[in-house]
C-alpha positions, 0 to 999 in steps of 0.5 A: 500500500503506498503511503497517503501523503500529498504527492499520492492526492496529486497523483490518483485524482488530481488533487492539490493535497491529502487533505482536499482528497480526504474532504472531497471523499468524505463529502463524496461517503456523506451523499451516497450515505444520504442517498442509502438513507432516502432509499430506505426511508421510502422503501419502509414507508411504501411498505407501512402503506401498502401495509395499512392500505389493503388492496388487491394487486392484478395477478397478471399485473403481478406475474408481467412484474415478477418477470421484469424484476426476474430479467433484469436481476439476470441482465445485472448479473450479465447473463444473457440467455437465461434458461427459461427454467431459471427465470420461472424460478426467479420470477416466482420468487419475484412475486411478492416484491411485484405485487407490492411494488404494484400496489405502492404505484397504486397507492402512489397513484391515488395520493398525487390525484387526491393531492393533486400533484403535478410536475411543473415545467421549471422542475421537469426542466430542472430534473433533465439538466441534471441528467444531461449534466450527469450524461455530459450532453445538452438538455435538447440533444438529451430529449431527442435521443429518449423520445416520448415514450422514455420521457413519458416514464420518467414524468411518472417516476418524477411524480411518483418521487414528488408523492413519496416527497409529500408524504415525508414531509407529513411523516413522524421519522425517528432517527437511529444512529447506527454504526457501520459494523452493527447489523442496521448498517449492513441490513438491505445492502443498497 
């Protein structure tokens, strides 16, 4: 292992000293962290949802879901043929997240009607400068390439984020200091 000193800063990122690499790295552990928090938060509040709002989920619904989570597990993984054994297997074991993946949407669906939830232009704009930020390409180049129907998908998860936004903002959190070697922290891997 070499040794952590300024010239090793410069060296590997382009960093002035040890101490910039070290503050950009910390603040980099922070946000991931952050983003770790946020999706658990909303995975443990879609459940207590769903949980208190018993609703039927369609089968086939269900089933087409159980399937796509089964693929793209596969996809994750890098196979590309999947035996179609194996994915019946997947996709059964898949089932229970689809259906409550399903109805979560549902649910989510119902909240942005009720609340009347809409996605504004300057926001919608916002969230494709991000991206074409993120992608290094410009915002109009960045629309063409998705086409209507990607865009159309991403409008609905932007809506679906403003939901889970609400719903937050009207949600009691009580905070656990959790140490990175306790079981909390490993807990869900994501």
């Amino acid at each position: 292992m070499p040794e952590l000193t300024d010239e090793l800063a410069k060296e590997v990122g382009g960093y002035q000293d040890l101490a910039e690499m070290r503050a950009k790295l910390r603040g980099q552990l922070g946000d991931y962290y952050q983003r770790i928090g946020r999706v658990r938060l909303e995975r443990d509040l879609l459940d207590k949802l769903v949980e208190l709002n018993p609703l039927e989920a369609p089968k086939r619904m269900t089933h087409q879901r159980a399937h796509e989570l089964a693929k793209n597990l596969f996809t994750r993984m890098g196979i590309k043929e999947i035996p179609p054994q194996e994915l019946e297997k997947m996709a059964e074991e898949s089932e229970p997240r689809a259906e409550k993946e399903i109805k979560a949407g549902f649910l989510l669906e119902a909240i942005i009607e009720k609340e009347g939830l809409t996605l504004d232009a300057e926001k919608e704009e916002a969230k494709l400068k991000e991206m074409a930020e993120r992608y290094q390409i410009d915002v109009s180049k960045l629309k063409d390439q998705m086409g209507k129907e990607a865009l159309e998908r991403l409008r609905s998860q932007w809506l679906e984020e403003s939901a889970l936004d609400f719903l937050l903002a009207r949600t009691i959190i009580k905070d656990k200091q959790v140490k990175p070697d306790e079981p909390e922290a490993k807990e869900g891997g994501e």
